[in-house]
N, C-alpha and C positions, 0 to 999 in steps of 0.2 A: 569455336572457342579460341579465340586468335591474341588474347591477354599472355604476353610473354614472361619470364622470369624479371625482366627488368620493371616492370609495371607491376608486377604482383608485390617486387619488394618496396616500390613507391607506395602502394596499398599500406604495406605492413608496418613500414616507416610511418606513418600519420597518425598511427595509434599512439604513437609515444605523446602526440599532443593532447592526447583526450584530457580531457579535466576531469578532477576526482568529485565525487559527489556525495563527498562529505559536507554534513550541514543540516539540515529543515527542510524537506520538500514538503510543501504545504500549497492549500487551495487545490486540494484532490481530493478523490474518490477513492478508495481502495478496494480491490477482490481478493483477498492476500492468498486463498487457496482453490480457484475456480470455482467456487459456489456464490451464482449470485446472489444466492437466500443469506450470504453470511459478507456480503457487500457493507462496508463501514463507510459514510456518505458524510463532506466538508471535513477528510480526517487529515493528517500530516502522518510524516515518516522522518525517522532520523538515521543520519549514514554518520558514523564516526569508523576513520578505517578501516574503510571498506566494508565494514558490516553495519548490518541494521540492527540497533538496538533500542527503540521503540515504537509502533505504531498505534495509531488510535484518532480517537476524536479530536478534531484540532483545539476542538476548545477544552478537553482535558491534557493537553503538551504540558508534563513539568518543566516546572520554572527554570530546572537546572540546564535546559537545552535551550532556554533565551536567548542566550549572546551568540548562538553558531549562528554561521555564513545561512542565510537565507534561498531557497529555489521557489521560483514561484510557478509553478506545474499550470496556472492558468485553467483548474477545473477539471483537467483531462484524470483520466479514470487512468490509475495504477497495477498491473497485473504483475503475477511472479513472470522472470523472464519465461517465457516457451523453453518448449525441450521438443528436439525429435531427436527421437529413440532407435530412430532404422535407416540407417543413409551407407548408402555404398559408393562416397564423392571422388576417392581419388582413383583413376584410372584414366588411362590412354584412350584417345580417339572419340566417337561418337560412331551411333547406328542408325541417322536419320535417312542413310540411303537404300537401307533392311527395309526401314520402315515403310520408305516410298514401293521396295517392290513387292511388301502383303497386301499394302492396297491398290494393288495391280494385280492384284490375283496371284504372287509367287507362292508358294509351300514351303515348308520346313528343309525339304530337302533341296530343292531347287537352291536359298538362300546359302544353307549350309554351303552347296559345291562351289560358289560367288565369293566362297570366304567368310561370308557374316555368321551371326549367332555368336554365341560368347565366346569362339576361339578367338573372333577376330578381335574382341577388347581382350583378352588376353594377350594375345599377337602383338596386338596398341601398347598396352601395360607395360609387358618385358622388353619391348623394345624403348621407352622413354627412358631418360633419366630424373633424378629426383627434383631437379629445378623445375625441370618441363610440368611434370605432374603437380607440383605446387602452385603452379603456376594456373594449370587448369582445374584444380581442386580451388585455387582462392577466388576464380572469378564464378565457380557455382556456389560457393560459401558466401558471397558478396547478398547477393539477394535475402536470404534466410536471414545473415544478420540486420539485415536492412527490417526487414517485417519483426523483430524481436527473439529472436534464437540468441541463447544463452547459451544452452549448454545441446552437445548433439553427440550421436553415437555414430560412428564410422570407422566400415568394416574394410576387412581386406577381401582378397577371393577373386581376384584379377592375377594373379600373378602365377598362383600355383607351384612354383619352386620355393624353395627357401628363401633365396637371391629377391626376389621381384613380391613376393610376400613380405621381406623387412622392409623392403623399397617403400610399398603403400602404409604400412605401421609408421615408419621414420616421418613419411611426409604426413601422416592426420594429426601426429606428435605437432609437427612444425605447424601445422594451420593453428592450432590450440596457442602456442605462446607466440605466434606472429600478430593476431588477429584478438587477442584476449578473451579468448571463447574456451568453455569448457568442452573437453573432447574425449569422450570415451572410447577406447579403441576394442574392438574385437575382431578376433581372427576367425575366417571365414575358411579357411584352408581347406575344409570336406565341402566347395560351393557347388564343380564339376570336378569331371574327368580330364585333366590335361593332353589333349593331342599323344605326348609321348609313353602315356597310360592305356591308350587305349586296349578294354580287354579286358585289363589289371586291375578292376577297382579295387578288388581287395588288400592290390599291392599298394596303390597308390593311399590310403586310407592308412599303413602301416608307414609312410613318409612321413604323412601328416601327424601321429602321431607322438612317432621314435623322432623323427628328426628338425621335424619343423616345429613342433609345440614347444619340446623341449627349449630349443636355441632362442624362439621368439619371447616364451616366459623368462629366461635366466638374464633376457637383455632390458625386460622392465617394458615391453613393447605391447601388452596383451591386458585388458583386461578383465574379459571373456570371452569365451568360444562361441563356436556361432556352428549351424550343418544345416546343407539342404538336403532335408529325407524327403522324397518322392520318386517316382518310379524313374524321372526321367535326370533325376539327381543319385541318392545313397539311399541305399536300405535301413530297414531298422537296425538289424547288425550292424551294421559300418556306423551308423549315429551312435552308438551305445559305446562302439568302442573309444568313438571320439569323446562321449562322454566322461568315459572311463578314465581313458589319461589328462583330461580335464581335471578332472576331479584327484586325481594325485599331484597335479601340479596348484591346486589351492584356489584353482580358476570357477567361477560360476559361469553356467550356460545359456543357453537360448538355442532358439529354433524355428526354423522356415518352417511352418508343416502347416497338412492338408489344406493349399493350396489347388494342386490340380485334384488330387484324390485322398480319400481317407484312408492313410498307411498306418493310421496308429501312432504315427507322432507325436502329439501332442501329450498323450498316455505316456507315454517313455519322456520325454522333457518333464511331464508332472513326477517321476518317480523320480529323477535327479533335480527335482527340486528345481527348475529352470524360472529365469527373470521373466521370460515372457515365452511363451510362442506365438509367432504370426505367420499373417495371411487368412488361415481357419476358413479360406473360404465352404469346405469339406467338414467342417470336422461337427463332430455327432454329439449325443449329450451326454453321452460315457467321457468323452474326451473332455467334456464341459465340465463335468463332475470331475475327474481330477484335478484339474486345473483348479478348482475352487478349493480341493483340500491338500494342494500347494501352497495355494500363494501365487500361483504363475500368473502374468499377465495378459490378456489379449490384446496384443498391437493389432490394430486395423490400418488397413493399408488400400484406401480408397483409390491413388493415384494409378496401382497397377490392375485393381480391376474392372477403373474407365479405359485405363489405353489397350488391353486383352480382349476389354468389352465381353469381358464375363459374365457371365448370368445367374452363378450359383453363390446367394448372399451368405456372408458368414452369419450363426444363429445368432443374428441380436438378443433375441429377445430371450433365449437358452442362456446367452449372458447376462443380462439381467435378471433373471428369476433365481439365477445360482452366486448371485453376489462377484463375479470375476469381474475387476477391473477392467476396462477396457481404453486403451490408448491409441491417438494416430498418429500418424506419421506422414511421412512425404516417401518411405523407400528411393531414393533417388535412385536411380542407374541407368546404364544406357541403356537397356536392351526393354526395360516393360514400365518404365515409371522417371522417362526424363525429366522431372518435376523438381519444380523451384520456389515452391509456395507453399509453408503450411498453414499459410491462412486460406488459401485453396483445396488445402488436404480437409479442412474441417468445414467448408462450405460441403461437400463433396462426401463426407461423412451424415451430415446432415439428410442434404438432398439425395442420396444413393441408398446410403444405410440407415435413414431412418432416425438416427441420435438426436435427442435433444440440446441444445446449448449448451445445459451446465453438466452434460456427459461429451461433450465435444474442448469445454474448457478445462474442466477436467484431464481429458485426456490429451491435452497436450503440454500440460503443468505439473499435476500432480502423479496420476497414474505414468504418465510417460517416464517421469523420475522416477518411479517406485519400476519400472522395465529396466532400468538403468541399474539398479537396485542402490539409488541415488535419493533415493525419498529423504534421507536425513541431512541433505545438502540443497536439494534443488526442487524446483515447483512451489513451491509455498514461502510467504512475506511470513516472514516470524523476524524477532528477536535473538540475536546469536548468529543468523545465516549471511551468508556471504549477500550481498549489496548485488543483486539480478533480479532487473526488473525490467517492466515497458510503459511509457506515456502513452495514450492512445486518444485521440481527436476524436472523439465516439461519445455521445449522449449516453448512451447503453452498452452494455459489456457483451449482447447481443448483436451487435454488430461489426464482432469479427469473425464474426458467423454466418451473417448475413449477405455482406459485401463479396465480393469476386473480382481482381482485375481491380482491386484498389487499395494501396496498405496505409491504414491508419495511423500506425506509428508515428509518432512526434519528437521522440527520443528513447534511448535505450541504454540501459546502466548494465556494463558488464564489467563482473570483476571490481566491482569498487569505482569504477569511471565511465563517464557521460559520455557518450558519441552519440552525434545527428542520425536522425533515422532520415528513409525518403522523401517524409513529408515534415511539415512546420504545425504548431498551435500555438495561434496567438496566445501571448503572455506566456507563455514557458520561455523561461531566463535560469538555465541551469548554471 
């Protein structure tokens, strides 16, 4: 990742040019909330100030939006912008040379004594500064925005002091108003054990709590908390308590859990009421049943259990029979899910985990917002919501599902304004 601070801020600088996309977009198709059962076909959309305030059939458009600035969208099919819900983008360094020596046959421990495993993006993290880390957080944000990503969640959890924890807060802040994307931040602080913890989880868990939550909420840096419960992460104690002062600073939660094993996680996130838990690749139908009388969400998170090459599917289909939403993600990070496509992440949902289309479009529009606990802002084309959307060069709305290794996108409205996406469709004149 060799995109330097000077290049990132030429990126960011470009944005001021985008054009607003205020006006008539018309000669489209609309999915306004991932259901292609509820697809609205030859409809228009109207942007005035950034927001959308009508859509429908073109040939029903009131009169009173006649004279706006005309786009001609050229047929392409309209989606609410994408959301991913689970990204861990800013941090220091890369682990593709980890990677090179598991499939050489190294071990966990071998790796470890090499330096690798999450100290060493730790190690990477506190040693950057904040330019640096913008710099390498905007050129993995560059792709996503490029495929239609609106709005995304992006945790901390590299840093593990207070110092190098605001560091990655400050800098997901900065990607958000550099780049005109929405950015949810959460604090990941319970992710490991930091090197200088060793031993001491429980101490190090009483930092995170007393010191780091406190200081990171009172700065306007947090908008949920986040913990990794598994054996080789935090116990259900140490989650609960993170919980706990969560919840006295006003904050909503979420949660890694059962992942490698079933700790009971998910169960404890459903009693605090949590936005989502993920991964699930573990988790049982006790844990499924909370979850449904939550409200929690299941993020699925295809990308880390091709590159772990895991085998133990989360209960699809225990999600489905119990009504729990189910969202995916791209999980970015370096260490199980270097992935920069969630148009990739929902082929991959598909093809792994079995989803259908319009639970794959779903979950990366509407349920992804509702993980965000975003549902009243983002995923879904209405009347009143902020102006995030996608053009897509696609016949069918199944074929962003379908494709791999090729992004459809034509244009993408973030924030009230037009920016190019990777690819072109003829007659789109925004």
């Amino acid at each position: 990742m060799n995109l330097n601070p000077a290049h990132a801020a030429a990126i960011s600088s470009s944005t001021e040019s985008a054009k607003s996309a205020d006006g008539v977009w018309h000669r489209c198709h609309l999915l306004p909330d991932g259901d292609p059962a509820k697809a609205i076909r030859d409809a228009a959309l109207v942007v005035q100030q950034g927001r959308i305030v009508w859509l429908g059939m073109q040939a029903e458009l009131p009169q009173a939006y006649a004279a706006l600035p005309r786009h001609d969208a050229g047929s392409a099919w309209i989606t609410p912008g994408l959301v991913d819900c689970h990204t861990h983008l800013v941090y220091g360094g890369q682990r593709a040379d980890e990677f090179a020596m598991r499939l050489a046959g190294a071990g966990y421990e071998e790796i470890a004594r090499a330096g690798g495993g999450i100290v060493s993006t730790v190690r990477a993290t506190r040693a950057a500064d904040e330019d640096t880390l913008f710099a390498l957080a905007a050129a993995r944000l560059a792709p996503l925005l490029a495929e239609g990503v609106t709005t995304l969640e992006i945790k901390s959890g590299y840093g593990l002091d207070l110092a190098s924890e605001r560091k990655q807060l400050r800098v997901a802040r900065r990607l958000g108003d550099a780049f005109g994307v929405t950015v949810h931040t959460t604090f990941l602080g319970a992710h490991a054990l930091p090197p200088e913890y060793a031993g001491r989880a429980d101490d190090y868990i009483t930092l995170v709590c007393e010191t780091m939550m406190p200081v990171l909420a009172d700065e306007g840096l947090i908008d949920a908390v986040d913990a990794f419960c598994e054996s080789v992460g935090f116990s259900l104690a140490q989650t609960e308590r993170v919980f706990q002062a969560a919840e006295r600073h006003g904050l909503r939660v979420k949660l890694h859990a059962e992942q490698l094993s079933n700790l009971g996680g998910t169960a404890l996130a459903a009693r605090y009421r949590a936005l989502s838990a993920d991964h699930l690749e573990h988790l049982d139908e006790a844990g499924v049943v909370a979850m449904a009388g939550s409200g929690t969400v299941a993020v699925l998170l295809p990308g880390a259990y091709y590159f772990l090459r895991d085998t133990n599917l989360p209960p699809i289909d225990l999600l489905r029979r119990h009504g729990v939403p189910m969202a995916i993600s791209t999980d970015h990070n370096p260490g199980t899910s270097p992935v920069t496509s969630l148009l990739l992440m929902m082929n991959m949902a598909c093809t792994l985990f079995r989803l259908t289309v319009p639970e794959v479009l779903a979950g990366v529009t509407t349920h992804a917002a509702r993980a965000l606990g975003a549902a009243d802002r983002h995923g879904l084309l209405a009347a009143g919501r902020a102006a995030d959307f996608v053009l897509w060069n696609v016949d069918s709305p199944a074929e962003l599902a379908y494709w791999f290794g090729r992004n459809p996108a034509a244009a993408v409205v973030r924030q009230g304004k037009v920016y190019p996406a990777a690819t072109s469709v003829q007659g789109v004149r925004p």
